[in-house]
DSSP file (Angstrom, degrees, kcal/mol; ACC not computed):
  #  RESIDUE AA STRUCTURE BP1 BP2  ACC     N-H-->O    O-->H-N    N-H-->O    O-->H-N    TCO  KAPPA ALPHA  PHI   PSI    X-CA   Y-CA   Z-CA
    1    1 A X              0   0    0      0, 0.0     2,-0.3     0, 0.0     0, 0.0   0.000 360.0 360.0 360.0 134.5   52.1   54.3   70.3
    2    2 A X        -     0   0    0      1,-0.0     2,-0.4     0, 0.0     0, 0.0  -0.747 360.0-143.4 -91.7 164.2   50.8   55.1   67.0
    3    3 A X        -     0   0    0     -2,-0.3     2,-0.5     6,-0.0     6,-0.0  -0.804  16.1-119.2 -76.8 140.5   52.5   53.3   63.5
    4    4 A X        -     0   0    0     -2,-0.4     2,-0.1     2,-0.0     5,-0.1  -0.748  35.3-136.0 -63.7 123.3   53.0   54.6   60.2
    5    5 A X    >   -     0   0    0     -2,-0.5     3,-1.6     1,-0.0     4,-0.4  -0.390  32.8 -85.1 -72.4 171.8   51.1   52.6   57.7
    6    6 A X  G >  S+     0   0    0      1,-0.3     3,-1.1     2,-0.2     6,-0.1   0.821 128.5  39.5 -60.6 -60.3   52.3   51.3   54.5
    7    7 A X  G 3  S+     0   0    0      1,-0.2    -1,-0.3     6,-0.0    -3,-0.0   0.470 112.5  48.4 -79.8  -6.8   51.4   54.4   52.9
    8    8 A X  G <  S+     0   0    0     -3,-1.6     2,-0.7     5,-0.0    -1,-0.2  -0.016  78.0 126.7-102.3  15.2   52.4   57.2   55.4
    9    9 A X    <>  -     0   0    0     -3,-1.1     4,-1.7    -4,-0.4     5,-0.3  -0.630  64.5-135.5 -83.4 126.9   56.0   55.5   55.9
   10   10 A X  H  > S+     0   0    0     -2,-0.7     4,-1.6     1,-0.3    -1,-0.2   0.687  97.2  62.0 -54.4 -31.7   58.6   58.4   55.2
   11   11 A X  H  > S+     0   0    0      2,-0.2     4,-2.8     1,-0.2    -1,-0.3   0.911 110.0  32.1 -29.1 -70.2   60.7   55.8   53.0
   12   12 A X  H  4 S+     0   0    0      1,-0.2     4,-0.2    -3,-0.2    -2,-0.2   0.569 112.7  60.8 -89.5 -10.7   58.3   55.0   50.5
   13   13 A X  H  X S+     0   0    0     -4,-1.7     4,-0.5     2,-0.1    -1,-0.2   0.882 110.7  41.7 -91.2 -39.2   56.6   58.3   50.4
   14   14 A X  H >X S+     0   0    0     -4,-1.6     4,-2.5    -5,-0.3     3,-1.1   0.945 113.7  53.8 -59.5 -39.3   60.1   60.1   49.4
   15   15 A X  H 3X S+     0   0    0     -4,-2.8     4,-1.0     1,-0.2    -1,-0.2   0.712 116.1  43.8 -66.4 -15.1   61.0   57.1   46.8
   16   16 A X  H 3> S+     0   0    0     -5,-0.2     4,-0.7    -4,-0.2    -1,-0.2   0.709 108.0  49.2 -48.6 -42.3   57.6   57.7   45.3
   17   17 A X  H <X S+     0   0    0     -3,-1.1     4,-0.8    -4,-0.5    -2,-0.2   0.594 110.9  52.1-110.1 -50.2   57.8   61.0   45.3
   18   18 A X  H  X S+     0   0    0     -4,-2.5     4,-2.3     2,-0.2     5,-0.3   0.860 113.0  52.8 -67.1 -50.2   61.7   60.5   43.4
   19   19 A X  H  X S+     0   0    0     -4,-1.0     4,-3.3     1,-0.2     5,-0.4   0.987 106.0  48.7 -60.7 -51.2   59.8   58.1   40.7
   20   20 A X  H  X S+     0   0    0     -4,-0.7     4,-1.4     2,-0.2    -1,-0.2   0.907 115.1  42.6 -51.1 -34.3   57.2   60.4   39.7
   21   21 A X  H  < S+     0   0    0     -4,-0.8    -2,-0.2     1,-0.2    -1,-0.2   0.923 113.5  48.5 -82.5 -34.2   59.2   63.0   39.2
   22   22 A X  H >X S+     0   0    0     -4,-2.3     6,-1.1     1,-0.2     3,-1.1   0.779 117.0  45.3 -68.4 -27.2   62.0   61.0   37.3
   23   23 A X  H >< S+     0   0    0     -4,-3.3     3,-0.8    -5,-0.3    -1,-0.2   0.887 112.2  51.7 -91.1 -27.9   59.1   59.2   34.9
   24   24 A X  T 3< S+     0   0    0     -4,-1.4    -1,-0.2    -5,-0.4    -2,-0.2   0.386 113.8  49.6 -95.5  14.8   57.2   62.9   34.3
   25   25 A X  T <4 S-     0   0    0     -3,-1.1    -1,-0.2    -5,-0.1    -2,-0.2   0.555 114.4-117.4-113.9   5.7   60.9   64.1   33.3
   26   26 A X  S X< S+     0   0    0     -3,-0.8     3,-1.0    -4,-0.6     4,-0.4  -0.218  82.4 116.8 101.2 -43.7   61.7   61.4   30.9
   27   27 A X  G >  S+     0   0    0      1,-0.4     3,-0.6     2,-0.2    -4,-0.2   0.612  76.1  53.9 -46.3 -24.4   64.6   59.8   32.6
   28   28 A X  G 3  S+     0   0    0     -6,-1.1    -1,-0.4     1,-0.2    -5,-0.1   0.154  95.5  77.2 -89.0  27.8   62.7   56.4   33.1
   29   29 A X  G <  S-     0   0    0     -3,-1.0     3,-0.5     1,-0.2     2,-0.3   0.578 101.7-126.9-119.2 -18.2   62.1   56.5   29.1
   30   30 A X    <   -     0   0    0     -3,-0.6    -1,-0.2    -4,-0.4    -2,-0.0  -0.742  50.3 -48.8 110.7-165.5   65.6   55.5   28.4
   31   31 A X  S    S+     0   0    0     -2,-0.3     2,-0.4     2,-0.0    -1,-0.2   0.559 108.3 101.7-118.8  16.4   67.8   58.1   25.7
   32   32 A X        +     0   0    0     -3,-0.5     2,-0.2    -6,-0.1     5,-0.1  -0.708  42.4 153.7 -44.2 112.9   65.3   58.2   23.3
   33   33 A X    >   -     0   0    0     -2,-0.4     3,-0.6     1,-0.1    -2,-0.0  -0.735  58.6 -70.2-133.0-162.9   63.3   61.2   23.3
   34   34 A X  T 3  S+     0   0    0      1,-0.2    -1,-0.1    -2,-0.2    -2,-0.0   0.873 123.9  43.3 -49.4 -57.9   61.2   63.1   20.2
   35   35 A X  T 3  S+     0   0    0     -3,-0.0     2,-0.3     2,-0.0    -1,-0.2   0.689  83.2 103.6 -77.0 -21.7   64.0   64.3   18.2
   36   36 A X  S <  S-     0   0    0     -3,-0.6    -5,-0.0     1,-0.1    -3,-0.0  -0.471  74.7-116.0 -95.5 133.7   66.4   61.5   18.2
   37   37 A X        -     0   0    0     -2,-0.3     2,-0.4     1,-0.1    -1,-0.1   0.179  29.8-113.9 -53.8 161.3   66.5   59.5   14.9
   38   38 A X        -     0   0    0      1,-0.1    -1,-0.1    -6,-0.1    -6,-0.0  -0.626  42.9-104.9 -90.9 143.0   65.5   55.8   15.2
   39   39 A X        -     0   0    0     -2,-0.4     2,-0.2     1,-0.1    -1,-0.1  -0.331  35.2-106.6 -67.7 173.2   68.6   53.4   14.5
   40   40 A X        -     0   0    0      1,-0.1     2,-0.4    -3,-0.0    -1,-0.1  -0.685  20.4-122.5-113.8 178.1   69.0   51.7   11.5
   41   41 A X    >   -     0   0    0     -2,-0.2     3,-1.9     1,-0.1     4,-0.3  -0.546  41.8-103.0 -86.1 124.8   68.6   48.0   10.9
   42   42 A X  T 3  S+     0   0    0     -2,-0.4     3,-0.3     1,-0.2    -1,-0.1  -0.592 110.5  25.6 -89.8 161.1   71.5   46.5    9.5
   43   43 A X  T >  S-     0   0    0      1,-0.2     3,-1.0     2,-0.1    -1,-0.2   0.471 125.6 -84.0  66.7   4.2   71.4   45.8    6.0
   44   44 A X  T <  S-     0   0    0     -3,-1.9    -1,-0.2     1,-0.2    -2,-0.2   0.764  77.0 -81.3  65.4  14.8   68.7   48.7    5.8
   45   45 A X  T 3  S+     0   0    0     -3,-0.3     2,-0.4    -4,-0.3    -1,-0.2   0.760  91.0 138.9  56.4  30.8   66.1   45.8    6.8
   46   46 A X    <   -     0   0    0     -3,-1.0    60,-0.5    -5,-0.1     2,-0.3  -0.789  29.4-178.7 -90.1 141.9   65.8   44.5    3.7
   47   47 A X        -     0   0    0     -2,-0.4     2,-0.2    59,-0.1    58,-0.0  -0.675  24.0-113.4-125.0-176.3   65.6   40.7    2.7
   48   48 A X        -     0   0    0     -2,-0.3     2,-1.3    53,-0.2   104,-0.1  -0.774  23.6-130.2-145.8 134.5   65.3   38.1   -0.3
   49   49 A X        -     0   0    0    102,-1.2   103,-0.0    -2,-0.2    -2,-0.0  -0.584  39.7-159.3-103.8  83.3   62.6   36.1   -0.7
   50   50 A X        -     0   0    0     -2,-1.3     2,-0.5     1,-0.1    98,-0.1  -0.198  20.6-119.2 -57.5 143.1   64.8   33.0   -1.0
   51   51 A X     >  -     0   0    0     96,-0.6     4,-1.1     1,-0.2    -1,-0.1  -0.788  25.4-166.1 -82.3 124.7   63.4   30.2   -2.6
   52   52 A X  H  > S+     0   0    0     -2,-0.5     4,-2.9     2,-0.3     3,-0.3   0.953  91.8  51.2 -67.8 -62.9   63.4   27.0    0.1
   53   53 A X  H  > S+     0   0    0      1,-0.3     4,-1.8     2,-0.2    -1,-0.1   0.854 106.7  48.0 -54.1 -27.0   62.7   24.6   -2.4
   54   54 A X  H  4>S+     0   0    0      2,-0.2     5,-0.5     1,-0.2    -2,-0.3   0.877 109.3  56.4 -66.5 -44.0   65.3   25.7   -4.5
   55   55 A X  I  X>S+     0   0    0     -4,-1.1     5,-3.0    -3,-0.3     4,-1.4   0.836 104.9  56.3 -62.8 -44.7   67.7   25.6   -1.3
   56   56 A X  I  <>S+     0   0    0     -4,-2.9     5,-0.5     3,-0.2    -1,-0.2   0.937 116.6  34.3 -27.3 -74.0   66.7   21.9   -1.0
   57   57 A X  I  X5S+     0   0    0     -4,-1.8     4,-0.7    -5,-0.2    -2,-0.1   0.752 133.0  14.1 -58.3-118.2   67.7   21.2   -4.2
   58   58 A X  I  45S+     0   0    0     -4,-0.2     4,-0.2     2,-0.2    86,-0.2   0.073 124.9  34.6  93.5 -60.8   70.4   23.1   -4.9
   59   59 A X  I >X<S+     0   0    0     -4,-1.4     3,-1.4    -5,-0.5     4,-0.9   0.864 111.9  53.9 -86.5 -74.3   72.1   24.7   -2.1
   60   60 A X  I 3><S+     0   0    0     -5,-3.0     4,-1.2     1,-0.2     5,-0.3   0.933 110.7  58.3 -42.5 -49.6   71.8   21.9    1.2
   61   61 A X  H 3X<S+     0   0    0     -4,-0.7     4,-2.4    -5,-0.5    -1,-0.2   0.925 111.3  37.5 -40.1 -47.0   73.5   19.4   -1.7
   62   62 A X  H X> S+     0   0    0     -3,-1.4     3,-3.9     2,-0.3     4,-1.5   0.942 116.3  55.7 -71.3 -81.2   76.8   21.9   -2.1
   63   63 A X  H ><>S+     0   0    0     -4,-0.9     3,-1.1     1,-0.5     5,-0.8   0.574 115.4  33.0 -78.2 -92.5   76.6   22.4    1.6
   64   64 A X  H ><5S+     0   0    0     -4,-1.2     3,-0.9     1,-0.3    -1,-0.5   0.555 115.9  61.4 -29.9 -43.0   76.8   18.7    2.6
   65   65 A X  H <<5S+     0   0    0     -3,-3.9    -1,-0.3    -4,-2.4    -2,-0.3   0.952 108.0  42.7 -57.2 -54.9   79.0   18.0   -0.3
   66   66 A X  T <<5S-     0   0    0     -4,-1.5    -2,-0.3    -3,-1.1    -1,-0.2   0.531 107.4-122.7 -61.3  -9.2   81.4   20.1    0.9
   67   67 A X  T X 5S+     0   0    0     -3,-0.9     3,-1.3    -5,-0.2     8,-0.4   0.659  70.2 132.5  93.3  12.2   81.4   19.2    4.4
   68   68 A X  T 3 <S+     0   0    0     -5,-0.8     8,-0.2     1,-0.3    -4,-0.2   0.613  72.7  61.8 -97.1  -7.6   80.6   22.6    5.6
   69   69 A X  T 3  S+     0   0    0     -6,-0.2    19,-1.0     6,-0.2    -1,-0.3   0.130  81.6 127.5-117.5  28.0   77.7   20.4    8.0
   70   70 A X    <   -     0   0    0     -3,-1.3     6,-1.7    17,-0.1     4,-0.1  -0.592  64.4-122.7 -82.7 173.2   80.4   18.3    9.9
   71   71 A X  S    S+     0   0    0     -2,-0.2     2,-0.5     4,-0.1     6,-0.3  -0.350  80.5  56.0-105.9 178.6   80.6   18.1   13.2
   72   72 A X  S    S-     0   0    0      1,-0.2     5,-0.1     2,-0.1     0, 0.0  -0.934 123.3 -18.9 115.3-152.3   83.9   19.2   14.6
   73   73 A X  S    S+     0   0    0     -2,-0.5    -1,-0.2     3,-0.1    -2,-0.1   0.051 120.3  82.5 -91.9  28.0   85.1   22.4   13.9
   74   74 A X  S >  S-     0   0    0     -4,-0.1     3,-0.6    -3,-0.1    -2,-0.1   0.096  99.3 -84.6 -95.1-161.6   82.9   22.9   11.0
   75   75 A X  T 3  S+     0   0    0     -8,-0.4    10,-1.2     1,-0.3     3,-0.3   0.816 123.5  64.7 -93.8 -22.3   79.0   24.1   11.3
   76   76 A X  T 3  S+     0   0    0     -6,-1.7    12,-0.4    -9,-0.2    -1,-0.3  -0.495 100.0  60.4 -86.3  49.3   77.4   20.8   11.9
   77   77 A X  S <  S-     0   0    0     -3,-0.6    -1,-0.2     1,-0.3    -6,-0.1  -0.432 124.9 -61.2 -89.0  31.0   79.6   21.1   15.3
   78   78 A X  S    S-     0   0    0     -3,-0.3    -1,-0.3     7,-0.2     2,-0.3  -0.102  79.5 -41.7 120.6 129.3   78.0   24.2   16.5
   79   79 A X        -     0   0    0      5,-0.1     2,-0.7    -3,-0.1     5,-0.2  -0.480  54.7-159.4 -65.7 121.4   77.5   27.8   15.6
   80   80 A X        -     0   0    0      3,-1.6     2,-0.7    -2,-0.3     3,-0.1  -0.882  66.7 -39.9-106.8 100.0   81.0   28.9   14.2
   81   81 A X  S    S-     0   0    0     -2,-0.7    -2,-0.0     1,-0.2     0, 0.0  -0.630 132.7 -26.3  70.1-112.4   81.4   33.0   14.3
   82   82 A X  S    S+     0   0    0     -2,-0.7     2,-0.4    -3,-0.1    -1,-0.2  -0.338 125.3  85.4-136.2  39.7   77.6   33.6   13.2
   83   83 A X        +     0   0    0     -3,-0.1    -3,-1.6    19,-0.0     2,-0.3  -0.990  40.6 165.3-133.7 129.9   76.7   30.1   10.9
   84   84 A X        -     0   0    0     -2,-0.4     2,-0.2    -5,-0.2    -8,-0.2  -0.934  10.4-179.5-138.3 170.9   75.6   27.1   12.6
   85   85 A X        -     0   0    0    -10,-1.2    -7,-0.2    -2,-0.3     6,-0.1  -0.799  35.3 -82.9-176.0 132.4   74.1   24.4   10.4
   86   86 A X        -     0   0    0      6,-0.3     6,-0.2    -2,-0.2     5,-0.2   0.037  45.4-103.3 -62.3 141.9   72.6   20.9   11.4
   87   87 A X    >>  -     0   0    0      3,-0.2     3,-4.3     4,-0.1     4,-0.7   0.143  28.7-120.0 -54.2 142.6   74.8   17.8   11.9
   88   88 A X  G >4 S+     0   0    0    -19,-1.0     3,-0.9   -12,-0.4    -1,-0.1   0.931 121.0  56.0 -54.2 -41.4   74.7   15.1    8.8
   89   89 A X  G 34 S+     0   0    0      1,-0.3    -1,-0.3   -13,-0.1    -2,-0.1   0.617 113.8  33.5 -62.7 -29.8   73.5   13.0   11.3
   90   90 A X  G <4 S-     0   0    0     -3,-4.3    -1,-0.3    -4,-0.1    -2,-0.2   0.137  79.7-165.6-118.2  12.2   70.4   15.3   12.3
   91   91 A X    <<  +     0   0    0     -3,-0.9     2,-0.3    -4,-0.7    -4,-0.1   0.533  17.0 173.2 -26.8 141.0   69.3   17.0    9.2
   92   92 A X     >  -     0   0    0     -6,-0.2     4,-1.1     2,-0.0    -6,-0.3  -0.856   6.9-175.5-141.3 110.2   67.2   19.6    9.8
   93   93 A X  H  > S+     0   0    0     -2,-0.3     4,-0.9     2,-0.2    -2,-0.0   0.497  87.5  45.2-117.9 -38.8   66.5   21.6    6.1
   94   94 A X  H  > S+     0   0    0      2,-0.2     4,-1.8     3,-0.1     3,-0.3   0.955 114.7  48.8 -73.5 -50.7   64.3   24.6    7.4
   95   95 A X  H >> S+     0   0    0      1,-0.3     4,-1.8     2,-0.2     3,-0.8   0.937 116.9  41.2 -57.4 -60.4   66.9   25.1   10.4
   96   96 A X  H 3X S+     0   0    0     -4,-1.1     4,-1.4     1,-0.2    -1,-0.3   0.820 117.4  53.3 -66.6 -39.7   70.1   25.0    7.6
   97   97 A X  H 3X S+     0   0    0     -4,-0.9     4,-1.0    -3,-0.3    -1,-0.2   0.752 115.2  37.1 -76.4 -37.3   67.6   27.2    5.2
   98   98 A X  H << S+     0   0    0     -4,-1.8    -2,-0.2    -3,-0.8    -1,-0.2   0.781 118.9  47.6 -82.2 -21.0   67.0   29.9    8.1
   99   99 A X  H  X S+     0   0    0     -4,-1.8     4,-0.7     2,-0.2     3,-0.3   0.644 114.1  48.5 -91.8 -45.5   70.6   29.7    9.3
  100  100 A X  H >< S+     0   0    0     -4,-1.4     3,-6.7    -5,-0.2     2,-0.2   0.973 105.5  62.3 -65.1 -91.1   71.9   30.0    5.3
  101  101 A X  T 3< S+     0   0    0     -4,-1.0    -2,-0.2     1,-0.3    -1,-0.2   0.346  95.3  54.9 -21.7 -16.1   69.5   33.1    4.8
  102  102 A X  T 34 S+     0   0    0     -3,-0.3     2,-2.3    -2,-0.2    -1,-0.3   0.692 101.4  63.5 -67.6 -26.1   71.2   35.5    7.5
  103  103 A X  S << S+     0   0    0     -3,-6.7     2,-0.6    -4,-0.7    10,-0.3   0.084  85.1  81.9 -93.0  66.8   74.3   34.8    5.6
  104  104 A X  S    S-     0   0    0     -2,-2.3     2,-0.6     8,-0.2     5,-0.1  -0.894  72.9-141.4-157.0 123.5   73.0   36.6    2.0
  105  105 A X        -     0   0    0     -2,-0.6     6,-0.2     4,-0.3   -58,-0.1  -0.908  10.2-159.0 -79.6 120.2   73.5   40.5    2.0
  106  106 A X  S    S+     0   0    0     -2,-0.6     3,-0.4   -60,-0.5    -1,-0.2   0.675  90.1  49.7 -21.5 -47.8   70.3   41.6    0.2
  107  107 A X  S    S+     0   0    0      1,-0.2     2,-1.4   -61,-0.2    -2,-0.0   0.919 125.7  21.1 -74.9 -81.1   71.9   44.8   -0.5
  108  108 A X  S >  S+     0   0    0      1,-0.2     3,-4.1     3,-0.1    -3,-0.3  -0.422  73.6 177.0 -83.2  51.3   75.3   43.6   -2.0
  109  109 A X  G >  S+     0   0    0     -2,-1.4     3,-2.7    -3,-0.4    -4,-0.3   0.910  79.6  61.4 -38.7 -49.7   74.4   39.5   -3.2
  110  110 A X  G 3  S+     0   0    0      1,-0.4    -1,-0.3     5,-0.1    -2,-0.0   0.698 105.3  46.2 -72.8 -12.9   77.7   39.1   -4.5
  111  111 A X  G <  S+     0   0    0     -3,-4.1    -1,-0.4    -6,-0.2    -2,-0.2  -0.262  72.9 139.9-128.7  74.7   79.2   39.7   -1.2
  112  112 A X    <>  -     0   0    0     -3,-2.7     4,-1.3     1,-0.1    -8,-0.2  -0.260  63.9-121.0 -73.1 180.0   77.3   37.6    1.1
  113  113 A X  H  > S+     0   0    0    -10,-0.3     4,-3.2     2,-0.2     5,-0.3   0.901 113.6  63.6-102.0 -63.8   79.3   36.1    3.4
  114  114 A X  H  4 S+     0   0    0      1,-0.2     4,-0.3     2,-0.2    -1,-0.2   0.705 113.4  39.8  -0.8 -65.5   78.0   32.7    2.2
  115  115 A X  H  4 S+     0   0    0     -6,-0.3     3,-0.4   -12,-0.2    -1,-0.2   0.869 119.2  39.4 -21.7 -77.5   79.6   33.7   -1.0
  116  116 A X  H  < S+     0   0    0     -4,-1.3    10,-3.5     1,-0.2     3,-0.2   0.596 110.5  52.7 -87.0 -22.7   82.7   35.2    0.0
  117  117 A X  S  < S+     0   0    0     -4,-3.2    -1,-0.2     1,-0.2    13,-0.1   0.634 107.1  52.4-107.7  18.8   83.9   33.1    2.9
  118  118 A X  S    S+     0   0    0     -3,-0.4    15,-3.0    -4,-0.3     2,-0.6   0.091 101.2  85.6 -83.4 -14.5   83.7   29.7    1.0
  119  119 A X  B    S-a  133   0A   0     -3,-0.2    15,-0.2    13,-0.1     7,-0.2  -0.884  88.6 -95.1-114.8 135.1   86.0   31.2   -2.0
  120  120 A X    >   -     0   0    0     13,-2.4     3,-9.9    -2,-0.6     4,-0.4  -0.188  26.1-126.9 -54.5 114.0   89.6   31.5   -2.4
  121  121 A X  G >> S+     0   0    0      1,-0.3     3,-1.8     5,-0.3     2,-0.8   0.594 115.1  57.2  -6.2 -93.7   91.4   35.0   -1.3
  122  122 A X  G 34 S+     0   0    0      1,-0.3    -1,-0.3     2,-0.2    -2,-0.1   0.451 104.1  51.2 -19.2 -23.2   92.9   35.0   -4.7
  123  123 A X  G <4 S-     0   0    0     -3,-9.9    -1,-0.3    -2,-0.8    -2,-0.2   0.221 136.3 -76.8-112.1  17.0   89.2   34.9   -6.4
  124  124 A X  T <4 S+     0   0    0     -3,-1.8    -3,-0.2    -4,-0.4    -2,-0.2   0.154  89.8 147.1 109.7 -23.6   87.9   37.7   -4.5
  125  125 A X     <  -     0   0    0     -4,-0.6     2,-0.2    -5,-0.3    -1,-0.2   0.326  37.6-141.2 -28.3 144.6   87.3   35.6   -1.1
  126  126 A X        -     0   0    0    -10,-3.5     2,-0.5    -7,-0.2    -5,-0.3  -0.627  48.4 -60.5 -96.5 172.9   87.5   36.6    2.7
  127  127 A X        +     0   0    0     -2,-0.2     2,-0.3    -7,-0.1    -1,-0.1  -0.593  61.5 147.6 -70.1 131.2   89.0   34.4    5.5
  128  128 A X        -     0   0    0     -2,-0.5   -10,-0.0     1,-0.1    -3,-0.0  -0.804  53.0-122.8-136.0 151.4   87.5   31.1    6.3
  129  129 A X  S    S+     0   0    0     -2,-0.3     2,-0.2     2,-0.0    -1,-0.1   0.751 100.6  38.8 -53.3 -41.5   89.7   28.3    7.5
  130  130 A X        -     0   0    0    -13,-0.1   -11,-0.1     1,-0.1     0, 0.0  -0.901  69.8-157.1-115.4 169.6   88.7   25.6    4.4
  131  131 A X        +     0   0    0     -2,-0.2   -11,-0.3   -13,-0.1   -13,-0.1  -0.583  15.9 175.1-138.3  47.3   88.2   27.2    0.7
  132  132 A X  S    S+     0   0    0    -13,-0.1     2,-0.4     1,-0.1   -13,-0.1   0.793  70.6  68.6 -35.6 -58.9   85.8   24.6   -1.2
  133  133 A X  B     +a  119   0A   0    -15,-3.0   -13,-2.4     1,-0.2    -8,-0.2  -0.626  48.7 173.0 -94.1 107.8   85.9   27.3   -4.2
  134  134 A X  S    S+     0   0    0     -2,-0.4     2,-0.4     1,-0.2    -1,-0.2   0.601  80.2  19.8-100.1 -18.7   89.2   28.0   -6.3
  135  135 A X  S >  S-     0   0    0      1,-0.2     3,-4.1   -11,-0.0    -1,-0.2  -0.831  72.4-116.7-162.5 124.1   86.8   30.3   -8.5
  136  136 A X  T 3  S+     0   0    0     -2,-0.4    -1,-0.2     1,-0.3    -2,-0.0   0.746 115.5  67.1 -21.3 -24.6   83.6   32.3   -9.0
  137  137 A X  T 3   +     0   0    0      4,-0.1    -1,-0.3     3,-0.0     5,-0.3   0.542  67.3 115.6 -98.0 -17.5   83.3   29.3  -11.8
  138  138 A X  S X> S-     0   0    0     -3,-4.1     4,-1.3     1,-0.2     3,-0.8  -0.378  77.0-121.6 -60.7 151.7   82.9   26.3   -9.8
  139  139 A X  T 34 S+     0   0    0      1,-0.2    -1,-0.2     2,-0.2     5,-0.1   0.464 103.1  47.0 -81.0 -17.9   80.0   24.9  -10.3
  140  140 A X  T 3> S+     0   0    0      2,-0.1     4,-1.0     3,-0.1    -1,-0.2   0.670 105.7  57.1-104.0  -3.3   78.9   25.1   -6.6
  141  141 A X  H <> S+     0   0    0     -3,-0.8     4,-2.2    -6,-0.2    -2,-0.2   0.651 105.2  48.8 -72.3 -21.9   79.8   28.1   -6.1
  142  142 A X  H  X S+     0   0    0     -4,-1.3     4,-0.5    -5,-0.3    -1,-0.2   0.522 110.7  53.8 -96.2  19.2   77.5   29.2   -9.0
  143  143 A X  H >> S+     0   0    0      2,-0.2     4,-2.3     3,-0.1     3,-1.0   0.745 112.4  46.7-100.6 -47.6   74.4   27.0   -7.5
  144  144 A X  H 3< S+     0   0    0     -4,-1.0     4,-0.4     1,-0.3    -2,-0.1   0.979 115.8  41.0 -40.1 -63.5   74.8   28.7   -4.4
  145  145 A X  H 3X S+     0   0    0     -4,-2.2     4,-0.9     1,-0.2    -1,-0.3   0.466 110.5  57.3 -81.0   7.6   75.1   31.9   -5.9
  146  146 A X  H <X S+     0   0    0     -3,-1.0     4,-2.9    -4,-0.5    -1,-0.2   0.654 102.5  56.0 -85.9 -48.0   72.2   31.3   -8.4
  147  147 A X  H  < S+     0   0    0     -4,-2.3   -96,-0.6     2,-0.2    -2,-0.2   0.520 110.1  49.0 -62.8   0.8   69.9   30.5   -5.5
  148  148 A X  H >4 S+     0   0    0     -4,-0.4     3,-1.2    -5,-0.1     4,-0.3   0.683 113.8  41.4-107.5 -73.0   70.9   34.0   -4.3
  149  149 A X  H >< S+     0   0    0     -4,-0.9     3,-0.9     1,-0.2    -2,-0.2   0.730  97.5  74.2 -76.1 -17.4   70.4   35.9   -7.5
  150  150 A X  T 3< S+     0   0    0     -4,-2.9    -1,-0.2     1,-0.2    -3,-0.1   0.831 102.3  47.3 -71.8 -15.5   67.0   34.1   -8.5
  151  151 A X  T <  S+     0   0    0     -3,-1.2  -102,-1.2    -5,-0.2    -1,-0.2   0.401  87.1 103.4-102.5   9.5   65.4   36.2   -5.6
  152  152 A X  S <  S-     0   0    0     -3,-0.9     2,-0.2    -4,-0.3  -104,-0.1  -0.627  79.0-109.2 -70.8 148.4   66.8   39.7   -6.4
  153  153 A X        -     0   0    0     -2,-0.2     2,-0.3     1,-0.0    -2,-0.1  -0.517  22.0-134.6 -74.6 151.3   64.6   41.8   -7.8
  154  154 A X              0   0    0     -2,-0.2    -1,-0.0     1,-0.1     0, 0.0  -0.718 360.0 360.0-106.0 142.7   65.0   43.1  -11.9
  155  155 A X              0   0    0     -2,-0.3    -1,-0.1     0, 0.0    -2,-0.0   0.663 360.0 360.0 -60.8 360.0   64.5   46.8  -12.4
């Protein structure tokens, strides 16, 4: 009795047969094809070339003053919605710097989320559970938002 070998088995020659033709029709390529626009990037893929030392100084102080790096149900406890930031216990100042730097809209500074969910409804603010900032004027609100605006660009 003869066998089919590996390469004459009637199986594998038809499922072969079905791949070539599906990869020389596109269909393994996904729904991309020539015409269809490339998504966009959110935020239009632009960034700020945030100063780190300035964040040291400046920004990580507020952060930690305010508590916003306790453990708990705070940011030093974990990534909360799309923030995490390292526990007082563990500082980590690049990690809190890269982690700080998703939340700042390049396009729009003034409403990074950074910004806006740290500030009171009443002052222009979104919802956050705590509200360190009663006003665009507090004084950590404007180091924050000075470390923000020193890397936009001037026409």
């Amino acid at each position: 009795m003869r066998t089919l070998g590996p390469s004459r088995h009637p199986f594998r020659t038809s499922a072969a047969a079905a791949l070539l033709l599906l990869a020389g029709s596109g269909i393994l390529h996904g729904c991309r094809s020539a015409t269809a626009p490339e998504p966009k990037i959110p935020g239009g893929g632009t960034s700020l070339p945030l100063s780190y030392p300035l964040f040291v100084s400046a920004v990580e102080p507020v952060l930690t003053r305010q508590g916003c790096d306790a453990g708990g149900d705070c940011h030093g406890g974990g990534i909360m919605g799309t923030f995490a930031l390292s526990p007082e216990s563990a500082k980590d100042s690049q990690f809190d710097f890269q982690q700080v730097s998703l939340q700042v809209s390049a396009t729009q500074p003034d409403s990074s989320p950074i910004l806006t969910r740290p500030l009171a409804l009443a002052a222009g603010g979104v919802p956050h559970p705590y509200k360190p900032f009663a006003s665009v004027a507090d004084s950590d609100y404007q180091a924050i938002h000075g470390w923000i605006w020193q890397a936009v660009p001037r026409p």
